[in-house]
C-alpha positions as CSV (number, residue, x, y, z in Angstrom):
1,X,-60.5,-99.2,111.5
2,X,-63.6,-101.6,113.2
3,X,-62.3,-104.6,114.2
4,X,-64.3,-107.6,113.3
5,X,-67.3,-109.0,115.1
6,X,-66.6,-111.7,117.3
7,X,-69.7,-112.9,117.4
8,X,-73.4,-111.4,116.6
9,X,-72.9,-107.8,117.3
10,X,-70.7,-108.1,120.3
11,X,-67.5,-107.2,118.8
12,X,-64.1,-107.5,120.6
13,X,-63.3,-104.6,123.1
14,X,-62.8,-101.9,120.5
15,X,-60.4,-99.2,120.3
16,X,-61.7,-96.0,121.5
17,X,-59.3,-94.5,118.8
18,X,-61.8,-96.6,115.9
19,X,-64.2,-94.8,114.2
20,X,-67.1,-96.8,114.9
21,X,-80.4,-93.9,125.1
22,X,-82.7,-95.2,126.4
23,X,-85.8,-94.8,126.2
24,X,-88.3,-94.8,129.4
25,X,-89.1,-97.6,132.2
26,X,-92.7,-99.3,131.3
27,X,-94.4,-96.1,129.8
28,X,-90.9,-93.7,130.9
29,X,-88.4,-95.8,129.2
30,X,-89.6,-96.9,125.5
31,X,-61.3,-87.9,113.3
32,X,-61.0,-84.4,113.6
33,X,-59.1,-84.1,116.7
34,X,-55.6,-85.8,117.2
35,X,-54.7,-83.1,120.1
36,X,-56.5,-80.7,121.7
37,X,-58.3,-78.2,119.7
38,X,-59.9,-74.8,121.6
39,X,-62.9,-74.1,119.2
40,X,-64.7,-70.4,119.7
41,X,-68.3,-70.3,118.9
42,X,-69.6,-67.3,118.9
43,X,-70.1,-64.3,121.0
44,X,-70.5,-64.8,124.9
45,X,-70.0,-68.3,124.4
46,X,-67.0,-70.4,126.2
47,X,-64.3,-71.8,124.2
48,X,-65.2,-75.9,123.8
49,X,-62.1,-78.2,124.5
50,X,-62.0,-81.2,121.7
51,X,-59.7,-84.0,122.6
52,X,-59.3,-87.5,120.7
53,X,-61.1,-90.7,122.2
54,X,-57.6,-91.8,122.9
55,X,-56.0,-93.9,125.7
56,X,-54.1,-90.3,126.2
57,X,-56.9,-88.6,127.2
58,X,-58.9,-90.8,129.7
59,X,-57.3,-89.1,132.6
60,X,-58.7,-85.6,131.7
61,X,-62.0,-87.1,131.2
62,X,-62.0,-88.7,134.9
63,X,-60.7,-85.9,136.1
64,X,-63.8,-84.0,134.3
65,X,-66.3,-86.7,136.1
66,X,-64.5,-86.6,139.1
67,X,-64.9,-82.5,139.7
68,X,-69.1,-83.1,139.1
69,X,-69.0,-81.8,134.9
70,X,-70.4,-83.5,131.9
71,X,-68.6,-84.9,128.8
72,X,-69.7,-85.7,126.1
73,X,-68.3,-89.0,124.5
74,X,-68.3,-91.7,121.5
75,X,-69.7,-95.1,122.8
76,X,-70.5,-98.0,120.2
77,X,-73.7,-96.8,119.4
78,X,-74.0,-92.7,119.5
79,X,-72.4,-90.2,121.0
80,X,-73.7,-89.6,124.9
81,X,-73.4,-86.5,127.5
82,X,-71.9,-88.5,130.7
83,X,-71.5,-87.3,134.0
84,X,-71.1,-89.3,138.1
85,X,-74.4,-91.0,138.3
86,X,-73.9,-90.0,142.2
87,X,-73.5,-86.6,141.6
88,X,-77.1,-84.9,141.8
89,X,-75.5,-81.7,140.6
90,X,-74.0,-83.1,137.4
91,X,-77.0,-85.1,136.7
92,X,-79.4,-82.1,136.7
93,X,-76.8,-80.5,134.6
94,X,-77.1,-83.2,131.7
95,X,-81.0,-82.1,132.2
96,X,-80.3,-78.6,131.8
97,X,-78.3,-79.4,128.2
98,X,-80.4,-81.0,127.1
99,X,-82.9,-79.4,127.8
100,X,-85.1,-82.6,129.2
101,X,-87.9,-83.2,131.8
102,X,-86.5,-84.3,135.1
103,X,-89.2,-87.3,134.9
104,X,-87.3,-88.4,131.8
105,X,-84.9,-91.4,133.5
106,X,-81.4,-91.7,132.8
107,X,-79.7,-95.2,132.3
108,X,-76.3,-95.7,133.9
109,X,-72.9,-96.7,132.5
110,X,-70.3,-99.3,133.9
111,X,-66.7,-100.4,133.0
112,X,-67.7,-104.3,132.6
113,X,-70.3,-106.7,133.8
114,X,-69.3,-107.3,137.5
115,X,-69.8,-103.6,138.2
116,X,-73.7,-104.0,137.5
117,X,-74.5,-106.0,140.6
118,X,-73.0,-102.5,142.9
119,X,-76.1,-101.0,141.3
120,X,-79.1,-103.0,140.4
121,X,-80.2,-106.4,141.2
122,X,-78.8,-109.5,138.8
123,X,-79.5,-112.6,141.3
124,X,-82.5,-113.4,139.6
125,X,-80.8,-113.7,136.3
126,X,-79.6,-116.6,134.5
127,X,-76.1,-117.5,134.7
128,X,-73.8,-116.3,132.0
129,X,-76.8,-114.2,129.9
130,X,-75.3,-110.8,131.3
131,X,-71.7,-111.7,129.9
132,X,-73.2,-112.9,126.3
133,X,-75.0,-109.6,126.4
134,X,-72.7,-107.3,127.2
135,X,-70.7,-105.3,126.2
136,X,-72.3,-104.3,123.8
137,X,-75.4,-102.5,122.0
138,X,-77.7,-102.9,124.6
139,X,-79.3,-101.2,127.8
140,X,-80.4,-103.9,130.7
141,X,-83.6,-102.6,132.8
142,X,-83.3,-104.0,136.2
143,X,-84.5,-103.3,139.7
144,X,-82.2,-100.6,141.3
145,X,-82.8,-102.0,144.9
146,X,-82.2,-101.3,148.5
147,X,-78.3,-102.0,148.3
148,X,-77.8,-100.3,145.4
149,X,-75.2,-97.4,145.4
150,X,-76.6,-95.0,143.2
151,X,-77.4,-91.3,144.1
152,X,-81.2,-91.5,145.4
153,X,-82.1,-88.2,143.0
154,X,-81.3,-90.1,139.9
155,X,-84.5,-91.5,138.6
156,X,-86.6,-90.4,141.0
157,X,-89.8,-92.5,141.8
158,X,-88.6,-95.3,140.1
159,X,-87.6,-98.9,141.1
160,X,-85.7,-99.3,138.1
161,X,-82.5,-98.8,136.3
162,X,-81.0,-98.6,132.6
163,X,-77.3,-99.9,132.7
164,X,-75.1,-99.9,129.8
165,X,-71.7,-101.8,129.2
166,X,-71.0,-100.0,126.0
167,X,-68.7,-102.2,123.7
168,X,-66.3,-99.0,123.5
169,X,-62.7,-98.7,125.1
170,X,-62.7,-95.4,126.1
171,X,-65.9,-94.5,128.4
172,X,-65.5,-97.7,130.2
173,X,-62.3,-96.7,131.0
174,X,-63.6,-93.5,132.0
175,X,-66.2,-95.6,134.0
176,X,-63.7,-97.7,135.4
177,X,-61.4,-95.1,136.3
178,X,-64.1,-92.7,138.2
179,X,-64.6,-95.6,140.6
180,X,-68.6,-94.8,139.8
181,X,-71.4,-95.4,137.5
182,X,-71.8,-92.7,134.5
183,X,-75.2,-91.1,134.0
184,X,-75.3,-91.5,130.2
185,X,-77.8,-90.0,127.7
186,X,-77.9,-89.2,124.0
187,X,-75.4,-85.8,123.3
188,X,-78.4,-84.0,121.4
189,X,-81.7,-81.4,122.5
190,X,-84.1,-83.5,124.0
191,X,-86.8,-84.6,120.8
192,X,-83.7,-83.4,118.4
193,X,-81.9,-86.2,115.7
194,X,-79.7,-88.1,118.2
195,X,-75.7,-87.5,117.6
196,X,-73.3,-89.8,115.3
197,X,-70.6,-87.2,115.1
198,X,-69.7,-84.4,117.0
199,X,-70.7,-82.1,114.7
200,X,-74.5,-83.0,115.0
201,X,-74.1,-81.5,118.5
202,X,-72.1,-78.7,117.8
203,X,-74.0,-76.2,120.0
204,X,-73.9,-77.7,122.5
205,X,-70.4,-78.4,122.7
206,X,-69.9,-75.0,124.7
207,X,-72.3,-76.3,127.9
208,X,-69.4,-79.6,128.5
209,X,-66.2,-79.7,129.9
210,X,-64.9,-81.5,127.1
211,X,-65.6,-83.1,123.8
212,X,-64.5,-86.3,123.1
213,X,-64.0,-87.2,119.3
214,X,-64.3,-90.8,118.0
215,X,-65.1,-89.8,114.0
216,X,-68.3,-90.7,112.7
217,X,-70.0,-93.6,114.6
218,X,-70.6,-96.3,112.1
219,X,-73.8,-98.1,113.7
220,X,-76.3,-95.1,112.6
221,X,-79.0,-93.5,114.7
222,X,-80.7,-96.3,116.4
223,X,-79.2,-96.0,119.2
224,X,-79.3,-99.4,122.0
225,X,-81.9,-102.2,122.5
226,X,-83.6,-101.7,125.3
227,X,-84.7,-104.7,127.0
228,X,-86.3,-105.0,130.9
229,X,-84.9,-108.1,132.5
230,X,-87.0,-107.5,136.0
231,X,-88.8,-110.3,136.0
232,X,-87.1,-113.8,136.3
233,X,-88.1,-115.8,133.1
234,X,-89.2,-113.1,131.2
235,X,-88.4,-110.1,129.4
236,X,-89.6,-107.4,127.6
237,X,-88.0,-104.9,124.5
238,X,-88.6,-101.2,125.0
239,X,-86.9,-100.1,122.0
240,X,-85.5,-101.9,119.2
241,X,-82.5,-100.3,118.7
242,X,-79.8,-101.7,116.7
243,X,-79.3,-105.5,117.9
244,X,-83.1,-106.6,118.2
245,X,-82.8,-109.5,116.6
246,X,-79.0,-110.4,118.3
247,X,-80.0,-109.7,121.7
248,X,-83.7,-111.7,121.5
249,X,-81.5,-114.7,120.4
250,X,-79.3,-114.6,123.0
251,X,-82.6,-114.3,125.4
252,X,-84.4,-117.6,123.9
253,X,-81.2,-119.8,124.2
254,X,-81.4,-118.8,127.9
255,X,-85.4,-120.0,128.1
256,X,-86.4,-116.1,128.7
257,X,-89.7,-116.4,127.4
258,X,-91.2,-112.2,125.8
259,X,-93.9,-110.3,127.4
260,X,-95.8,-108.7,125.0
């Protein structure tokens, strides 16, 4: 059961147990498992553990990003591979599912809007537009810079940094709890239909450590707005996504005037 928006599209902090990325930088960036379930698919191919996105199961999933593996997990927009942002060996394992370029960037993933600032640069930023943001459907582009925390092999070559608060229970508890930033991407082939249940992504399942089922995602294939925030006064969109016309709102009442 959704719970109702509280305003816009930012909805209260939802259940993970509800039904209910990122494009490039500039040019780069434009419920059917209550317990455990141990599926076999096919011939050669490991067993893939399904578990509910439940409050019982957040300490597998840290655990999981804790020992370096991937997960794949429900947000409030699709379904996402995650891994330790500061983990090189888990991030080029999310490449190697996906079977992606390693010049494709990655955005990041944080329990709550604090947690940003250990990672990118938000002085610059008006006061309050992060919080009326996020959580929510949206990925914020900002500088990485020198203080920032991240793993230096994520996004290599680039100044810049996708960060998501996803309006979703359970991976920012998994964020939260992992004491890190996630490296979070679409759970799908790279070019392939992105992922609003589990079972668009079904053969894939065998290449994570776990499978996280949240039913059939409600917000369709869209995916997040992408908006660059770099510049003080100004933004840009990279990708529409699914709160365009939200998330521009929210960046006029703050005098952020768009760079076309």
């Amino acid at each position: 059961m959704l719970l109702k928006p509280k305003r816009l599209f930012k909805v209260s902090f939802r259940s993970s147990s509800a039904q209910s990325p990122f494009v490039g930088i500039g040019a780069q960036f434009v419920s059917m498992a209550q317990t455990t379930n141990t599926l076999h698919l096919g011939l050669g191919l490991k067993p893939a553990t399904i578990l509910s996105s439940s409050d019982d199961h957040v300490t597998e999933a840290i655990d999981a990003i804790k020992a370096g593996k991937v997960i794949a997990v429900p947000t409030d927009t699709l379904y996402g591979f995650a891994c330790d942002a500061c983990s090189a060996e888990a991030v080029n394992r999310i490449y190697e599912i996906k079977g992606r370029k390693l010049t494709s960037p990655l955005a990041i993933c944080v329990a709550d809007v604090p947690d940003i600032s250990r990672f990118a640069i938000v002085d610059h930023l008006p006061i309050g537009l992060l919080d009326q943001l996020l959580p929510g459907p949206v990925t914020i582009v900002l500088k990485r810079g020198n203080s920032s925390v991240l793993e230096k092999s994520l996004n290599p070559g680039l100044e810049s940094i996708g960060v998501r608060v996803p309006d979703f229970d359970f991976i920012r508890a998994v964020a939260c709890g992992s004491q890190s930033a996630l490296a979070l991407t679409s759970a799908n082939l790279s070019g392939s239909q992105s992922s609003v249940s589990i079972r668009d992504f079904e053969e894939l399942w065998p290449q994570c450590a776990l499978v996280y089922d949240g039913g059939t995602l409600p917000s369709g294939r869209a995916g997040s707005t992408v908006v660059d925030l770099v510049q003080p006064g100004l933004y840009k969109i990279l990708r529409d996504g699914s709160a365009r016309e939200e998330t521009t709102a929210i960046l006029h009442t703050f005098g952020l005037k768009e760079v076309m």
